[in-house]
Every structure is written in C-alpha cells, then in structure tokens.
C-alpha positions as CSV (number, residue, x, y, z in Angstrom):
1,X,30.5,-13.1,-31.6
2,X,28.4,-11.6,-34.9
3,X,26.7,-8.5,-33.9
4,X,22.9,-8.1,-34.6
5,X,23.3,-4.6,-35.3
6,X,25.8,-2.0,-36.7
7,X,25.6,1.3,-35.9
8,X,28.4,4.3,-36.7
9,X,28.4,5.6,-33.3
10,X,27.5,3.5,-30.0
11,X,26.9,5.9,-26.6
12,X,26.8,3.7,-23.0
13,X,24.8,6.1,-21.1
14,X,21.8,7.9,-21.8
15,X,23.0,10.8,-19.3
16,X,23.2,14.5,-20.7
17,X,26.6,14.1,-21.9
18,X,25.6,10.8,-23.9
19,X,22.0,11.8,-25.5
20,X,24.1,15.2,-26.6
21,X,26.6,13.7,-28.1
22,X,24.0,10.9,-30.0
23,X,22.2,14.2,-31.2
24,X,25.0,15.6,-32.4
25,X,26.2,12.5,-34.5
26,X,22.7,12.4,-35.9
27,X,22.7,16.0,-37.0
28,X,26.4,15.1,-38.6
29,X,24.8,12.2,-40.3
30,X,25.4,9.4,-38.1
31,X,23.6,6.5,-37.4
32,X,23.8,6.5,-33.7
33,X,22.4,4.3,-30.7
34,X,22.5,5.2,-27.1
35,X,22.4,2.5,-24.4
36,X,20.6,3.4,-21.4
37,X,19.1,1.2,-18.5
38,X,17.4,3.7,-16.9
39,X,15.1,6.2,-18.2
40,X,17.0,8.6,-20.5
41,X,17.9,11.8,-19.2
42,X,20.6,10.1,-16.7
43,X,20.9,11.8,-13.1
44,X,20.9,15.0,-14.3
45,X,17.1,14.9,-15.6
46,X,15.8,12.0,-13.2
47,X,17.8,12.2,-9.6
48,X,20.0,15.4,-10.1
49,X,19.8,18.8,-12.0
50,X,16.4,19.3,-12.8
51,X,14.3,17.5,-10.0
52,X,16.5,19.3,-7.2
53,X,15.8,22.8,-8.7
54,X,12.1,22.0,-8.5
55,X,12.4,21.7,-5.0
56,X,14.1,24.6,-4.0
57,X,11.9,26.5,-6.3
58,X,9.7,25.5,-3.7
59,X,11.1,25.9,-1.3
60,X,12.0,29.5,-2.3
61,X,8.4,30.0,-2.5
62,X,7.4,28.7,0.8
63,X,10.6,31.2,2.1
64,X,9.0,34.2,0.4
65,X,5.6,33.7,1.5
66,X,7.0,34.0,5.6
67,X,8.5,37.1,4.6
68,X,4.6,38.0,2.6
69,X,4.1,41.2,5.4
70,X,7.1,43.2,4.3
71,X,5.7,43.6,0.8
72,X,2.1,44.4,2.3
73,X,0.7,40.9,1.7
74,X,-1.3,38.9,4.7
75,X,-2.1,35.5,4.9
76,X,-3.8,32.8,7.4
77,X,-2.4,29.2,8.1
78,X,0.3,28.8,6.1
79,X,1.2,25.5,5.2
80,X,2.6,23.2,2.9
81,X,1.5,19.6,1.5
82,X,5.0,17.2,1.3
83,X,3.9,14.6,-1.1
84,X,2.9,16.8,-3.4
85,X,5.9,18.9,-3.1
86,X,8.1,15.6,-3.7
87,X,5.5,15.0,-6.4
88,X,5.8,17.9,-8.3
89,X,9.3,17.5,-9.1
90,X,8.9,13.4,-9.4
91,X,6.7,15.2,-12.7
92,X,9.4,17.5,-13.5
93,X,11.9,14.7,-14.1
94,X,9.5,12.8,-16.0
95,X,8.4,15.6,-18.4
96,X,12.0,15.8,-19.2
97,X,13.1,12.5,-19.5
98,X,10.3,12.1,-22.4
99,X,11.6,15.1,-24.3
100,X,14.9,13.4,-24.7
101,X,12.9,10.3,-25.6
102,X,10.9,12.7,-28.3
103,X,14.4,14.4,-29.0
104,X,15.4,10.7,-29.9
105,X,12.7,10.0,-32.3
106,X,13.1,13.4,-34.0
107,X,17.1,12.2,-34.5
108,X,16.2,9.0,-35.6
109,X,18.2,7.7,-32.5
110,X,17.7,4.1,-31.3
111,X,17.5,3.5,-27.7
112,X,18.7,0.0,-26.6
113,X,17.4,-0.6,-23.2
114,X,19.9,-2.1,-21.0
115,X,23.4,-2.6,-19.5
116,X,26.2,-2.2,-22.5
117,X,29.4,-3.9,-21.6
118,X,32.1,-3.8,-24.3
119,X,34.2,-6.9,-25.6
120,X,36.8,-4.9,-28.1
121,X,36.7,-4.7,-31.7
122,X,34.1,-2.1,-31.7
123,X,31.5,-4.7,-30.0
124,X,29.2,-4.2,-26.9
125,X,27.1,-6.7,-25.4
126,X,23.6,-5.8,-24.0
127,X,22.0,-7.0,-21.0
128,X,19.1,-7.0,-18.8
129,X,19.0,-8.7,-15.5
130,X,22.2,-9.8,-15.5
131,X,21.8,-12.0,-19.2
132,X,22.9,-10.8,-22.6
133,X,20.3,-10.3,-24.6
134,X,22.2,-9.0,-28.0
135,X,25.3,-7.4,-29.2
136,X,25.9,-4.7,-31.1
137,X,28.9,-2.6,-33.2
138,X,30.1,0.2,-34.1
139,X,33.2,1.9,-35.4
140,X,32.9,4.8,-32.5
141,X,32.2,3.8,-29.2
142,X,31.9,6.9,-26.0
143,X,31.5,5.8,-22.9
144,X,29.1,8.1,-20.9
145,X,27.8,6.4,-18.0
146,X,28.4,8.9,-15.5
147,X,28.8,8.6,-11.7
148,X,27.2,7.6,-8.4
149,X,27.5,9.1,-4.6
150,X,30.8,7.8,-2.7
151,X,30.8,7.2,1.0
152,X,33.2,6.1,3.3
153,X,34.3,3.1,4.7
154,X,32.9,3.9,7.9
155,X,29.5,4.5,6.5
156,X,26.7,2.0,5.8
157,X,24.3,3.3,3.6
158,X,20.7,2.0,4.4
159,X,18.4,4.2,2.4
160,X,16.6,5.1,5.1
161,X,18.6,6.5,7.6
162,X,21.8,6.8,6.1
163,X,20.9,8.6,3.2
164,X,22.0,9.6,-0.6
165,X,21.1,12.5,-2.6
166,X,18.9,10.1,-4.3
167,X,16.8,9.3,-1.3
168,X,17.0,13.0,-0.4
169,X,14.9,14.1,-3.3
170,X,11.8,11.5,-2.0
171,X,11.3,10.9,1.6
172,X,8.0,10.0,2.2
173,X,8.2,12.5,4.9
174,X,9.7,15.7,6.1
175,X,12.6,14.7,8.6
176,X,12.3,16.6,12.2
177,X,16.4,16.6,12.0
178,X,19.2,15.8,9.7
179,X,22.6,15.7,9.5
180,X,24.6,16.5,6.1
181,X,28.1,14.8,6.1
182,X,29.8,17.1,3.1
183,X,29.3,20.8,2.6
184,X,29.9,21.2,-1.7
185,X,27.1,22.2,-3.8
186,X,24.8,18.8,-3.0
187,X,25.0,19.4,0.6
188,X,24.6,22.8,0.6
189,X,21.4,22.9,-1.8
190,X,19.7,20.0,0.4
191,X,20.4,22.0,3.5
192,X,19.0,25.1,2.3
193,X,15.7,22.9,0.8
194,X,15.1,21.0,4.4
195,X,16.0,23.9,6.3
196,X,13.4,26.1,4.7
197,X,10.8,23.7,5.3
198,X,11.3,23.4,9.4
199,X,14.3,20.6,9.3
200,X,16.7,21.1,12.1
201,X,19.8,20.7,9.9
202,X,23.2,20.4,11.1
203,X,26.5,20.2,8.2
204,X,29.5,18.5,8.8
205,X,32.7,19.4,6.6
206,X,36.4,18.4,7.0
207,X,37.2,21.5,4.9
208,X,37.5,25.1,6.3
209,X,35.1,26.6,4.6
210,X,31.4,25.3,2.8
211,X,31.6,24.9,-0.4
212,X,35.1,25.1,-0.4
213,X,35.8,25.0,-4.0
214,X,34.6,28.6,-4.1
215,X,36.0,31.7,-2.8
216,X,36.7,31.8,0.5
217,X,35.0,35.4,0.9
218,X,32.1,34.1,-0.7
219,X,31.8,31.0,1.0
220,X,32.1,32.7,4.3
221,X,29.5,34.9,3.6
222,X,27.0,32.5,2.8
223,X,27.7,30.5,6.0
224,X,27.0,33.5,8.1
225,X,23.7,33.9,6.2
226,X,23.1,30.0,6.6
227,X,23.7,30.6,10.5
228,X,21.3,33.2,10.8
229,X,18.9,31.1,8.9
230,X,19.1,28.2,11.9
231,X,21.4,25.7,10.3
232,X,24.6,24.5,12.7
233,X,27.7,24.4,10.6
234,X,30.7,21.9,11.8
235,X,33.8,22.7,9.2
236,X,37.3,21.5,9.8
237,X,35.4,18.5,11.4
238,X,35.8,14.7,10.5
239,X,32.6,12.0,10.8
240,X,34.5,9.0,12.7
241,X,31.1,6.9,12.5
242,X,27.2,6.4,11.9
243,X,24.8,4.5,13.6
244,X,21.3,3.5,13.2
245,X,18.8,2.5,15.6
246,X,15.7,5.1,16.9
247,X,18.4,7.7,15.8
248,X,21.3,8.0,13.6
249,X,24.2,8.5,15.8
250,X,27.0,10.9,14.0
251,X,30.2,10.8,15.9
252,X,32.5,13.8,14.6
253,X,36.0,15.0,15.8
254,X,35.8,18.2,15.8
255,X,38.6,21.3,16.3
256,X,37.1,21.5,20.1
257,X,37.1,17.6,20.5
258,X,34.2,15.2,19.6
259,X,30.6,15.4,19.4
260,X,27.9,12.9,19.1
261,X,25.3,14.6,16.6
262,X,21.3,12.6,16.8
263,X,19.4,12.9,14.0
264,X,16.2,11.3,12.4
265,X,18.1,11.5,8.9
266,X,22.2,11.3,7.6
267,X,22.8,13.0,4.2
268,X,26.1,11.3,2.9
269,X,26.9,14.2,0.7
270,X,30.5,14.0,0.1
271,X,31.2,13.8,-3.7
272,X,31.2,11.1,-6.1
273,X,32.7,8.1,-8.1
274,X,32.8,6.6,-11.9
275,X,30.4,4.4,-12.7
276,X,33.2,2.0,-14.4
277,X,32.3,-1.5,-12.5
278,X,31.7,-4.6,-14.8
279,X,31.8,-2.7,-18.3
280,X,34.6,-4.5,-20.0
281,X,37.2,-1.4,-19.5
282,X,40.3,-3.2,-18.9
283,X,40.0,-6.2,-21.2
284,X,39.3,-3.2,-23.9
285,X,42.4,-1.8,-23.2
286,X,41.0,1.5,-21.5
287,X,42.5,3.0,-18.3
288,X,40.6,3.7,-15.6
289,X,42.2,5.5,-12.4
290,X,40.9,5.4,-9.0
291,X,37.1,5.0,-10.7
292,X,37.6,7.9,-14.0
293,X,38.4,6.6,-16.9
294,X,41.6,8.7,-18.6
295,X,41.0,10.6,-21.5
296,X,42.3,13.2,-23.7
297,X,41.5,16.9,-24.8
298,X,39.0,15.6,-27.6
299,X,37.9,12.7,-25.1
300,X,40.0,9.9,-26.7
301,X,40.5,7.2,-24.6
302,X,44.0,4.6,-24.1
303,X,42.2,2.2,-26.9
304,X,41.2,3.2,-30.2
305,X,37.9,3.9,-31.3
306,X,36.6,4.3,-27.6
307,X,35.9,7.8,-25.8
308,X,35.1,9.2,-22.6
309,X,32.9,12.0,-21.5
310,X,31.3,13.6,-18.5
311,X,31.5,12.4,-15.4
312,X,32.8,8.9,-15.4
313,X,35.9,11.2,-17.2
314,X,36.4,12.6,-14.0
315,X,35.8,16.4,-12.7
316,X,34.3,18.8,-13.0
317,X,31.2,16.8,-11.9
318,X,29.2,18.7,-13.8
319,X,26.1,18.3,-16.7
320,X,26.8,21.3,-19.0
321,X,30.7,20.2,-19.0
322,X,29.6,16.5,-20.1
323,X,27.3,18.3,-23.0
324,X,30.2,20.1,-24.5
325,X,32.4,17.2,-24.3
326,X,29.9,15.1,-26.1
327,X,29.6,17.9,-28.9
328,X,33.5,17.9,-29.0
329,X,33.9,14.6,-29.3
330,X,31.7,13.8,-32.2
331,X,33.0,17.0,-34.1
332,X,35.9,15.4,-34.1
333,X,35.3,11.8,-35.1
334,X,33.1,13.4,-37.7
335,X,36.3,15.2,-39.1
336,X,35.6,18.9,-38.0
337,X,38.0,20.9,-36.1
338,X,36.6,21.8,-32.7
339,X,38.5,23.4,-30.0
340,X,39.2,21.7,-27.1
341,X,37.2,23.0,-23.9
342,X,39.0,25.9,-21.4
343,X,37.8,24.2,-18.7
344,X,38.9,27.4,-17.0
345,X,36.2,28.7,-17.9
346,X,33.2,26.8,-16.7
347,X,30.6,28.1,-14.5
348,X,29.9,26.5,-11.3
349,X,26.5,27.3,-10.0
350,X,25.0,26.0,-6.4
351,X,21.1,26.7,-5.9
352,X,20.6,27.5,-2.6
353,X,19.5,30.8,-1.6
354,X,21.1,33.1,-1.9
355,X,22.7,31.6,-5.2
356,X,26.3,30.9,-5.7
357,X,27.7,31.2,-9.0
358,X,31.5,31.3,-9.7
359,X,33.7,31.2,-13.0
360,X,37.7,30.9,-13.2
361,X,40.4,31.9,-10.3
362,X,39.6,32.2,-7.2
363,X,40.9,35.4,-4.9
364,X,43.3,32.4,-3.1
365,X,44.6,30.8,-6.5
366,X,45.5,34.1,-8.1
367,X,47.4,34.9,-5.5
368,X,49.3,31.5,-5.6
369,X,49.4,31.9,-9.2
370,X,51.7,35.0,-8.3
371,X,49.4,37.6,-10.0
372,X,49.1,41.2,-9.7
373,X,45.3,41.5,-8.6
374,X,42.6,44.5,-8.7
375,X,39.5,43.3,-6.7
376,X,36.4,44.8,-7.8
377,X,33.3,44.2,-5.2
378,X,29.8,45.4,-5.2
379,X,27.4,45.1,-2.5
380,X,23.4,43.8,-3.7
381,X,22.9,46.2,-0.8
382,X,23.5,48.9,-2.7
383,X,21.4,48.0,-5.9
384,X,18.3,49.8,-6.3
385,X,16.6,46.4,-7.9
386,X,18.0,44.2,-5.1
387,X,16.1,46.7,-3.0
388,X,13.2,46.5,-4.6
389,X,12.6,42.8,-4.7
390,X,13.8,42.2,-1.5
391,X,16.9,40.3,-2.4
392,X,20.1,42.5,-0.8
393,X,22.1,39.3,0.5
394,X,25.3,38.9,-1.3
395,X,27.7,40.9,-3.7
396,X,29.7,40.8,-7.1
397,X,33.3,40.1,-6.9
398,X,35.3,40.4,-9.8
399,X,39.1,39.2,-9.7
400,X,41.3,41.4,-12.5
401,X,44.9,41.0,-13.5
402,X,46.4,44.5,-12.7
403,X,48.6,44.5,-15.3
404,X,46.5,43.9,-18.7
405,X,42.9,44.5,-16.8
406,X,42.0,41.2,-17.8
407,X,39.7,39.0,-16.1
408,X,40.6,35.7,-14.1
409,X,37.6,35.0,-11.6
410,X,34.2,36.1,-11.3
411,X,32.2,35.0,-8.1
412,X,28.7,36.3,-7.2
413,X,26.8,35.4,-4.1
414,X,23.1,36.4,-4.6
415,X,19.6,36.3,-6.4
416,X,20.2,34.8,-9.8
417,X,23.3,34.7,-9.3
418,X,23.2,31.2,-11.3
419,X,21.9,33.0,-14.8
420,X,23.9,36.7,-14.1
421,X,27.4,34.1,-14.1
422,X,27.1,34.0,-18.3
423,X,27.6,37.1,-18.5
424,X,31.2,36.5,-17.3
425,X,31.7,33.2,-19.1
426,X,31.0,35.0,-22.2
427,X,33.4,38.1,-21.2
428,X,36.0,35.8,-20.5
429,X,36.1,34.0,-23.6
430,X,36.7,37.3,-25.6
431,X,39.1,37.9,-23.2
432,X,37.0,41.0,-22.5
433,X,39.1,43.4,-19.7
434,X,37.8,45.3,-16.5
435,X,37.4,48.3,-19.1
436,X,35.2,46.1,-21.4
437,X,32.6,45.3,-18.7
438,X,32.5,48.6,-17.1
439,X,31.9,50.3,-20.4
440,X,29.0,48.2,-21.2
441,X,26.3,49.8,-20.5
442,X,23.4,47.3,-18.7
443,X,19.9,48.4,-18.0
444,X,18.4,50.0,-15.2
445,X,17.2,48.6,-13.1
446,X,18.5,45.1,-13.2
447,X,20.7,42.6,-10.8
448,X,23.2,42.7,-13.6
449,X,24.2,46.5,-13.0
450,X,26.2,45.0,-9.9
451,X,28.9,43.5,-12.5
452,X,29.1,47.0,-13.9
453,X,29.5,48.5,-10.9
454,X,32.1,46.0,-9.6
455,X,34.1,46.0,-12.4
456,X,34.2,49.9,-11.8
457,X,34.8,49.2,-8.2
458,X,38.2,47.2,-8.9
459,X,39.4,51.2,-10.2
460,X,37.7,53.1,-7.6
461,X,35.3,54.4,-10.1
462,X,32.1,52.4,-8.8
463,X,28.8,55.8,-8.9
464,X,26.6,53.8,-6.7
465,X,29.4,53.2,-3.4
C-alpha cells in the first residue's frame, strides 16, 4: 500500500506523552505528525489531570468556606451550584486541549484525526468509524496511546451506576451515596471531592492500607483524617459482586465476614490497562504483555523503528513520567545522548486534602532493602505558617541512609504537599545528603521550613520540636 504522506516521526496518541514528544522532534527538526482521535491533550488534559484538580480546587473552596468563622469571616446560606461546578472544569479541559492544538500550529505539527493502526515497514493506516481513510509513513514510529480504567470480571460497567473515573468527573447530579471499589490516588481524590460536597462515601480496598503504594505511616494518617471527615474505609476487603437496580448492591468480604454496601453510585477505581486492542502490535513484531507493550530504557520497542512511551509502556501510570519518556525518546532517535530516566526518582502526588506527595523508598522498602535508616519527621503542627493558614494536618518524613546521610525517600502528608515534593526530586538527583537540606536555609515563614526541620529532626537537631 503507497502512503499519501511521509512524515520523519509518526506519534499514535495525542496524550501528554505523545504531543511532547511531537514537540520535541519539531524543535530537533523533525517533520512530525501525531495521530489522535480524540481531542488532543489525551486523558490527562480532557478526563484526568487537569479537569480533576479543578474540582477539588472546588471543592477545597467549598471545605474552607465551612470552616469561614475560625478566621473571623461570617456568611448566610451557603451553597453550591453542581452544573456549574462540573462545568467549570468541562472549560478547564477545553482551554487546555486548544493550547496543545495552538502548541501544534506553533511546531508546525500535523494532527491526523483518527484511529492509527500500524502495518510494518514504517506504515500506519488511518481510520475513522471503523474505515481507512489514508495511510501514512514514517521512518520513526512511538506508540503513545495510553490507557483506560480496568475492572473486574465480576463487574459490569453501565455508566450510570457502575461508574468510571470518567463518568465521575460529570454526573449530572450530586450522588446522596457512593461506593469507591479501589483506594490509590483516583479513588482517594474522588472521595475526598464527593465527600466534601455532602456524598455519603464508603471505600473499599483489598490492600491494608489507602493508597498503599505510599508509606504506610503516611497512608495511615490520612485514613484517620479521612475518618474524621465522615468517609467509611473497608481495607483488606474484597468486592465479590455489583448489582444494579433502585440501588447498587456492593457485596464485599470483608476481615469480619461479608457486608452488603447500598449505594446510589459505584466508583470502579482499581487501576488501569494499555490501550493496545486492534493497533497492528503483533503483526508488527512488537510485544505486548498482559496489555503494556515492552520497551527499553530509551523506549525502544521488540521491532525496529517503533517506540513506546507512557502509559500503554506500563507503570508508573503517570503524565509527567510519559513527558520525559517522550523527550527521551526523540533525543535519541535524533542522535543526542540522553540519560535514561531514574525512575526512582519520580514524584507521586495524590490531590486530596490534605495532599500526598512521595518520592523514592518508602520506610517499609528500605528496610527490606537492608539499609541503615535515620528517620527525620516534622509535624505541620509545629509550623508557625501551617498555623497561620490553618493547615496543621500532616508532617514531613524524610528517609536517610545512616551511613553516607544520603537520601532515599521523602514523603509529605499536607498543604501543598504536591509542589513542596520538588524540592526533594531536585535534592535527590544531586545526590544532595541530610546535611545538604538542613543547611539550606529556606524562608520564614513558609510550608517548606518543615523539610528543613525534618531533615534536622533525622539528627536530633530539629529548633522548632
């Protein structure tokens, strides 16, 4: 089959790994071309990311506003107006989908609208509606197309009562009850946003803790805080079934037997899968395991001239990680020498309040790593700008080797917790020490002054405990 156009690099997926790395060919001098079905941005920008921070960002509001009399402020009849809640990030998402379209034009980027399947030799075909409208070549070909919500096999998803994160972000109406099936970083931020609002919300997790890819301290902590707030926690508890009908009907087996949950809403929350269905992977040669498609440190795929980045690549499940692997992987078919990513050294950030923010070991694996540990903690209780903004839930933990001082896991439960986190990314790729942070000076008053002092804590030296 003749292609009708010839491009040097071709991106499937419009998603923020693939409209970085088209950006970053452009700037090397590439002619690039993304294909994208949907409106550019991918989940991140449209369904994930950015539309979900606009609503807790409401919801944050509509939390502070209840608690108006502590800092003097009175009000009548507070109340909120859903639609235009769901609305106003609907506008968020939209805003930012058109900058990457602008971003696009800038770049001199073509977008081919549609569904890119590949045929080998460097060819894609294009479709819409199920029938090919063109092919297309190119030399290069990455393969971004990211990844969808998983369920179970005992789940039906309806999108109406038996939910996705998806649907989460626009009910038409605020749900009297839900129950989330999955506490990670999804679950959690949804059941922080409906809780706020007046939704009786009730989490389910077969794991020990919430969020349990975090620290175990941490995550316990902000359970405790999500208890107080009115939201039933179930962990080391299984969901056997679902039904519909006036209710959803959440059978889970639970460490004291089962329990029949009734809700008017069921968050299916528990992670996700590759979008790799119908794309031409095998016939190309490329090897795809249990939904991710394999690839190596500079994204390179099992057939040459293809790539793989973000999350169809497999975890971490996570926008800025598919960003960097984008840049990475064009630096490199362009001839420059990038380092690979330390992907132990990503930040993980989940938005609920108070924020969670975590980079490298975790208290648990440093200890299995058979380390030497000095624990440095500080308290947002004891910080004079926590205090005056009315923001004292949570603490800095920082995880040292006792040996060299240096630092292998930084986790902080609390107000900004979600920016304060570079901080630590940036220490710990100069291999910066406990000594390093603690004799930096930071400004006073400021949230950040808890690193300090934790990092001073791990040596007994902390002034302010």
């Amino acid at each position: 089959m003749t292609p009708q156009r010839t491009f040097d690099l071709l991106v499937v997926g419009g998603g923020p790994g693939g409209y970085t790395a088209a950006i970053r060919a452009a700037q090397l001098g590439m002619k690039a071309a993304v294909i994208e079905r949907d409106a550019l941005g991918g989940v991140c920008l449209n369904w994930g990311c950015i539309p979900t921070k606009a609503l807790l960002k409401n919801a944050k509001l509509y939390s502070d506003f209840k608690h108006a009399a502590d800092f003097g402020i009175s009000y009548k009849d507070l109340s909120f107006d859903w639609p235009k809640i769901i609305a106003r990030s609907r506008k968020v998402a939209t805003i930012n989908s058109k900058g990457v379209e602008y971003l696009f034009k800038k770049n001199k980027i073509e977008h081919i609208s549609g569904f890119g399947k590949l045929l080998g030799k460097g060819m894609v075909e294009v479709s819409k509606d199920g029938k090919p409208v063109e092919t297309v070549s190119a030399k290069h070909i990455i393969v971004a197309t990211g990844a969808r919500a998983r369920t179970l096999p005992n789940i039906t998803i309806d999108r109406k009562q038996v939910i996705t994160a998806a649907e989460a972000m626009v009910l038409p109406k605020l749900p009297a009850s839900m129950v989330i099936i999955g506490a990670g970083a999804i679950g959690v931020e949804f059941a922080y946003f409906y809780n706020a609002f007046g939704t009786k919300v009730t989490m389910v997790e077969m794991m020990p803790n919430i969020l349990p890819v975090e620290d175990k301290e941490l995550s316990r902590l902000l359970e405790s805080n999500f208890k107080k707030s009115g939201i039933d926690i179930l962990t080391e508890s299984k969901v056997e079934s679902v039904g519909t009908g006036k209710d959803v009907k959440v059978v889970v087996v639970t460490k004291d037997g089962k329990k029949e949950l009734k809700a008017d809403i069921a968050l299916v929350a528990i992670g996700v899968q590759g979008n790799v269905e119908n794309m031409g992977l095998e016939q190309a040669g490329v090897k795809v395991d249990r939904s991710w498609i394999q690839a190596d440190d500079f994204s390179k795929t099992s057939a040459e001239g293809i790539y793989a980045i973000g999350d169809v690549a497999g975890p971490p499940w996570l926008a800025h990680v598919a960003a960097k692997e984008g840049i990475v992987c064009v630096e490199k078919i362009a001839g420059k020498n990038p380092q690979p990513i330390d992907y132990e050294n990503i930040p993980g950030c989940t938005y609920c309040q108070p924020q969670v923010a975590s980079v490298g070991m975790t208290e648990e694996q440093a200890i299995a790593a058979g380390k030497e540990l000095k624990i440095g903690r500080f308290p947002f209780s004891a910080s004079g700008k926590a205090r005056a903004i009315g923001e004292t839930d949570g603490l800095v933990k920082l995880i040292f080797d006792a040996k060299y001082g240096e630092l292998l896991g930084a986790h902080i439960l609390g107000s900004e917790s979600t920016e304060m986190i570079a901080e630590l990314c940036v220490a710990k790729t100069l291999e910066t020490t406990v000594d390093g942070i603690a004799g930096t000076i930071h400004a006073h008053p400021t949230l950040s002054e808890a690193i300090m002092e934790a990092a001073e804590n791990a040596y007994g030296h902390a002034i302010s405990i």
